[in-house]
Backbone bond lengths (Angstrom), bond angles and torsions (degrees), N, CA, C in turn:
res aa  C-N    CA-C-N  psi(-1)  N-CA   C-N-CA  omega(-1)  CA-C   N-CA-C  phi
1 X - - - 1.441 - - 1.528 111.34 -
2 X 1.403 114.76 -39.76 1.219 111.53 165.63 1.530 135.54 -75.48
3 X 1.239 109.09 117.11 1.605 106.39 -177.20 1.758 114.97 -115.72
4 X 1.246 110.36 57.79 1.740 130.94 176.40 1.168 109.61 -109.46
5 X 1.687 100.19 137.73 2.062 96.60 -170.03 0.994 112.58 -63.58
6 X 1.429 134.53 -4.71 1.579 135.03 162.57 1.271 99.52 -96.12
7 X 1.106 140.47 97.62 1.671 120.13 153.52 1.596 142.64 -22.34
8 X 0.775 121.13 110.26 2.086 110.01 -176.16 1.398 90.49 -75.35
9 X 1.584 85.52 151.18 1.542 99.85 170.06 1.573 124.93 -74.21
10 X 1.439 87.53 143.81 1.733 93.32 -179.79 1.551 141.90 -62.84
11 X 1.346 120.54 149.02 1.556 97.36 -133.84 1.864 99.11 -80.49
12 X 1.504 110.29 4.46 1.846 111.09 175.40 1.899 94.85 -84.61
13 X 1.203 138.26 30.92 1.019 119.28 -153.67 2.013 86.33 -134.40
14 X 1.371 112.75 149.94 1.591 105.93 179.99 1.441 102.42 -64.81
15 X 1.446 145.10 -46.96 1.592 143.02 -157.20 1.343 100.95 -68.47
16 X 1.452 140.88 -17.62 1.414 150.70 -166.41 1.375 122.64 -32.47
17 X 1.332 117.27 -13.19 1.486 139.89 -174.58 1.620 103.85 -103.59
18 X 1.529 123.04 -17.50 1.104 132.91 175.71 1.659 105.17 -65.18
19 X 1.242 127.11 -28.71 1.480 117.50 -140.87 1.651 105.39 -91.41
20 X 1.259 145.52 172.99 1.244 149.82 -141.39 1.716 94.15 -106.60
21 X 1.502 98.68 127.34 1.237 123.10 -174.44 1.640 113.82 -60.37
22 X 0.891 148.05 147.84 1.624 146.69 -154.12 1.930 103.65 -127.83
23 X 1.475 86.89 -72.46 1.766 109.69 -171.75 1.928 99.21 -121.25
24 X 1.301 91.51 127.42 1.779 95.36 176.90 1.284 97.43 -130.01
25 X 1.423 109.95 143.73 1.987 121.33 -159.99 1.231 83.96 -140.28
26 X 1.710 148.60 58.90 1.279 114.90 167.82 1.649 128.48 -53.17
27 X 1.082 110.92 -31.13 1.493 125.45 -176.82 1.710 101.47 -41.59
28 X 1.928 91.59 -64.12 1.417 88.02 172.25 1.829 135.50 -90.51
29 X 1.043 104.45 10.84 1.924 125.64 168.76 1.318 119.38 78.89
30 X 1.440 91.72 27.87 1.755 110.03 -176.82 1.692 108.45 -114.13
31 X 1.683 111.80 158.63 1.154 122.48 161.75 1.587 112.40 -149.66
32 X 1.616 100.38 141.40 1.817 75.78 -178.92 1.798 96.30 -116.57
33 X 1.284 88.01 166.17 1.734 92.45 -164.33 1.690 110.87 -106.81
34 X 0.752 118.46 143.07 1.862 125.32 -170.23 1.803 93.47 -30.32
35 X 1.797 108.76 -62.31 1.108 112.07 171.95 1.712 146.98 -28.73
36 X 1.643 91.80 -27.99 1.880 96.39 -174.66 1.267 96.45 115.88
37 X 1.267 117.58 -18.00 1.650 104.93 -156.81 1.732 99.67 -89.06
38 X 1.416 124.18 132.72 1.414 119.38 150.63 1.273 132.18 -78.45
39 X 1.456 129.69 125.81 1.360 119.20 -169.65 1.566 86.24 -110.71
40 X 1.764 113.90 164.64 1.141 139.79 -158.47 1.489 85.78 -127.83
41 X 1.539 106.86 157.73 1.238 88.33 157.82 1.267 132.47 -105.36
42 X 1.353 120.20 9.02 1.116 137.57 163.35 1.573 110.47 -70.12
43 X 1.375 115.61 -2.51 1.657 118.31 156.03 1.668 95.01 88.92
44 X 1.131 123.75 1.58 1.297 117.06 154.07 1.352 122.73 -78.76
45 X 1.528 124.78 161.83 1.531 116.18 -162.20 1.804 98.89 -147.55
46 X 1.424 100.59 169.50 1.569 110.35 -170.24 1.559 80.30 -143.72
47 X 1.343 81.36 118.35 1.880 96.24 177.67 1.740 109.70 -91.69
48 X 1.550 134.58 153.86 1.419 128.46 -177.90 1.363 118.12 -46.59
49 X 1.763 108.79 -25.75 1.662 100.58 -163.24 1.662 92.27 -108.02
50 X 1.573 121.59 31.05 1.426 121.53 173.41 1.247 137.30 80.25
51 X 1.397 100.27 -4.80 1.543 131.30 175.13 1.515 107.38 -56.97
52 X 1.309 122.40 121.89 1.643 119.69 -167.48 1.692 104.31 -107.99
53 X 0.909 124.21 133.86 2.023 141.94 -161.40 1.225 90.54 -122.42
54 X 1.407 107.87 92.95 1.695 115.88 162.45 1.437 116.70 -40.12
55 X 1.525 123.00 140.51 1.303 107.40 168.27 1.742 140.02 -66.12
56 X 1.400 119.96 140.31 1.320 115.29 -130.58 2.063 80.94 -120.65
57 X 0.746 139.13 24.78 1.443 155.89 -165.09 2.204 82.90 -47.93
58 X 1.369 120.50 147.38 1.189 116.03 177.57 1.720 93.57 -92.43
59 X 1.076 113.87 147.86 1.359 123.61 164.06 1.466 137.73 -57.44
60 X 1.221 151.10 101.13 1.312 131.18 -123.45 1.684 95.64 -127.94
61 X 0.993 134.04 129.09 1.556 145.87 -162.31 1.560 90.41 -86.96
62 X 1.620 122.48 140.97 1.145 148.43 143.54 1.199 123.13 -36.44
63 X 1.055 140.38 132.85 1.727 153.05 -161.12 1.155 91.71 -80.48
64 X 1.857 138.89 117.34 1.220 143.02 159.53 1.642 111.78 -78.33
């Protein structure tokens, strides 16, 4: 799907969130990636073959 003189990585691959953005919906909290892959923005993802990637948000420590 990707046709960039660097290739993005493929979306079965961990970097898959790396690859060049296509369609951006912030309104609706979606992006789809050259790859197939939909990212959420809640950092969860919908991979081409339907495979669903819980959202992976980093955990953020409380203000001491």
């Amino acid at each position: 799907m990707c046709y960039h003189a660097s290739p993005c990585p493929a979306a079965d691959r961990a970097d898959r969130d790396t690859a060049v953005t296509v369609a951006f919906h912030p309104l609706q909290g979606w992006s789809l990636l050259c790859n197939g892959v939909l990212l959420f923005e809640d950092t969860g993802e919908l991979l081409p073959d339907g495979q669903i990637i819980a959202p992976h948000r980093p955990l953020t420590s409380a203000a001491a």
